[in-house]
C-alpha positions as CSV (number, residue, x, y, z in Angstrom):
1,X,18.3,15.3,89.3
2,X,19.2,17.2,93.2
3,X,21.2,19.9,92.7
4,X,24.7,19.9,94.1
5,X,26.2,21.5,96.7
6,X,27.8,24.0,93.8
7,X,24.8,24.4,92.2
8,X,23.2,25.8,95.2
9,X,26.1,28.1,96.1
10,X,25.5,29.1,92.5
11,X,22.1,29.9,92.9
12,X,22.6,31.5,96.3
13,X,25.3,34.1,94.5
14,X,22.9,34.8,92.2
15,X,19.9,35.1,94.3
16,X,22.3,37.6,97.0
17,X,22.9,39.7,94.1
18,X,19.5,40.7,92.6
19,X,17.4,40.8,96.1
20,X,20.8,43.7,97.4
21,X,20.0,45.2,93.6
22,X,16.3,44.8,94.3
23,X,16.5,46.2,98.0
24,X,18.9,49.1,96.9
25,X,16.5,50.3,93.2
26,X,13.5,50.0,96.0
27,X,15.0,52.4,98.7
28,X,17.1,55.0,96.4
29,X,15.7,54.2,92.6
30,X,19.2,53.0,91.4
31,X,21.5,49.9,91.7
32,X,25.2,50.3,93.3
33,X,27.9,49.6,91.1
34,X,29.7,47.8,93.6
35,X,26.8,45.3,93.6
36,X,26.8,44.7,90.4
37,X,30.8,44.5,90.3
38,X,30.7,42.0,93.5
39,X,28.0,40.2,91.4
40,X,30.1,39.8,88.3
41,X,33.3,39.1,89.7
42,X,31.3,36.3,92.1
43,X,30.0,34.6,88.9
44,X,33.1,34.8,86.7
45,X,35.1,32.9,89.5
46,X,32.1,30.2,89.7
47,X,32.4,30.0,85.9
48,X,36.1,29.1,85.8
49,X,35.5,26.3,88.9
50,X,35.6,22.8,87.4
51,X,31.7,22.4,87.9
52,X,30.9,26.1,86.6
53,X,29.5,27.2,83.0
54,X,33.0,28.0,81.5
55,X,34.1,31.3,80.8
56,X,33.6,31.6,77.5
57,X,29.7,31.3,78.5
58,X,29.9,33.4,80.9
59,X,30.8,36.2,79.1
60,X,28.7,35.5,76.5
61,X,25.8,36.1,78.5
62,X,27.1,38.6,80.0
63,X,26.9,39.9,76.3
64,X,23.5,38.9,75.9
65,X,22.4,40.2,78.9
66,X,24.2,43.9,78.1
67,X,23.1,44.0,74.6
68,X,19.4,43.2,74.8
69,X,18.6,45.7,78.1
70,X,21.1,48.3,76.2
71,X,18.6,48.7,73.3
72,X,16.1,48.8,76.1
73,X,18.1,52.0,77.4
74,X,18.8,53.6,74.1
75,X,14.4,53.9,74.2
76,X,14.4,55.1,77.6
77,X,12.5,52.7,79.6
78,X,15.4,50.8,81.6
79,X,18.1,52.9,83.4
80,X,21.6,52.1,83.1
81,X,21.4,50.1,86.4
82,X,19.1,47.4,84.9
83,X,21.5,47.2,82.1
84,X,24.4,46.4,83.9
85,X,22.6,44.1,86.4
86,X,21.2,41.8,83.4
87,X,24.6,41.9,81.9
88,X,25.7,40.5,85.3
89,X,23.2,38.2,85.6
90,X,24.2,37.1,82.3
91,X,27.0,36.1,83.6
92,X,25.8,33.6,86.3
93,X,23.4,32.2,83.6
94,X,25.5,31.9,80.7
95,X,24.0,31.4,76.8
96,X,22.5,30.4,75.2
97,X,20.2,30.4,78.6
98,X,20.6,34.3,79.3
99,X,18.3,34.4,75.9
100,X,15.3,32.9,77.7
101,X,16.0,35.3,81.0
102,X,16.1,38.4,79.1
103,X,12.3,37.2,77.7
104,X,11.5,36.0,80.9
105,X,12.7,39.3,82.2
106,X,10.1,41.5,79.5
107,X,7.2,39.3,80.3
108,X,7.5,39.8,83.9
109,X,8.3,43.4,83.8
110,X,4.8,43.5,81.0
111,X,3.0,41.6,83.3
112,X,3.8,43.7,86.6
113,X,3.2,47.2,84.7
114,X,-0.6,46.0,83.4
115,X,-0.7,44.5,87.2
116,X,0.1,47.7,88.7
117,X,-2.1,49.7,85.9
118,X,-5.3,48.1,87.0
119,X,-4.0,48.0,90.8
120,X,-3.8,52.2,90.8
121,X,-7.2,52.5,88.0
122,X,-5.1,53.8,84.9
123,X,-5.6,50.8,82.5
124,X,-8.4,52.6,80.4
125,X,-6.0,55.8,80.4
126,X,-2.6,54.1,79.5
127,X,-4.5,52.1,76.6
128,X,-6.0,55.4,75.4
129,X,-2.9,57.2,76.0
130,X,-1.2,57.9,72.2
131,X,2.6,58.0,72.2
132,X,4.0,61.4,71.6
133,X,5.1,61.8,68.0
């Protein structure tokens, strides 16, 4: 099925938001709050159009988005940034769909880090490597 012209606007909202995230955590190492906040507002009004998600899904995966990459900050290996981007990502998505993005989101971020392990030589040290007690 094309997608429609609301779809793509959708997608392009979206899309704006995480490369400006990507492009800003690339030059400085963090993510603007306004991004994020022009991100989430974006997507809430495309939820309550009469072709968008709803708002009640929305905000759920918002929820899902915040929850799942806020345990992920409690261990210390997201910053606060990637929190509040997935929770607004969750919002363009919605749930139950923002369940399959945040696994999408930990295979991609596992596959980079062994990527980038054998790109730089320290595979055999990070497997040997023993977590401090």
């Amino acid at each position: 099925m094309p997608l429609s012209l609301f779809d793509w606007t959708h997608l392009a909202a979206l899309a704006a938001m995480l490369l400006v995230a990507m492009w800003h955590d690339t030059a400085s190492r963090r993510i603007p709050n306004t991004v994020v906040l022009w991100g989430g507002l974006t997507a809430l009004g495309l939820s309550l159009s009469p072709h968008g998600i709803g708002l009640g899904s929305a905000l759920a995966g918002g929820m899902v988005g915040f929850l799942g990459f806020w345990v992920l900050y409690l261990l210390r290996t997201v910053g606060a940034g990637d929190v509040k981007l997935a929770a607004a990502t969750g919002l363009f998505v919605g749930h139950p769909d923002m369940l399959w993005v945040n696994l999408l989101i930990l295979l991609a971020g596992g596959l980079l880090s062994i990527a980038w392990a054998v790109f730089s030589g320290q595979l055999r040290q990070s497997l040997h490597t023993r977590a401090p007690a």
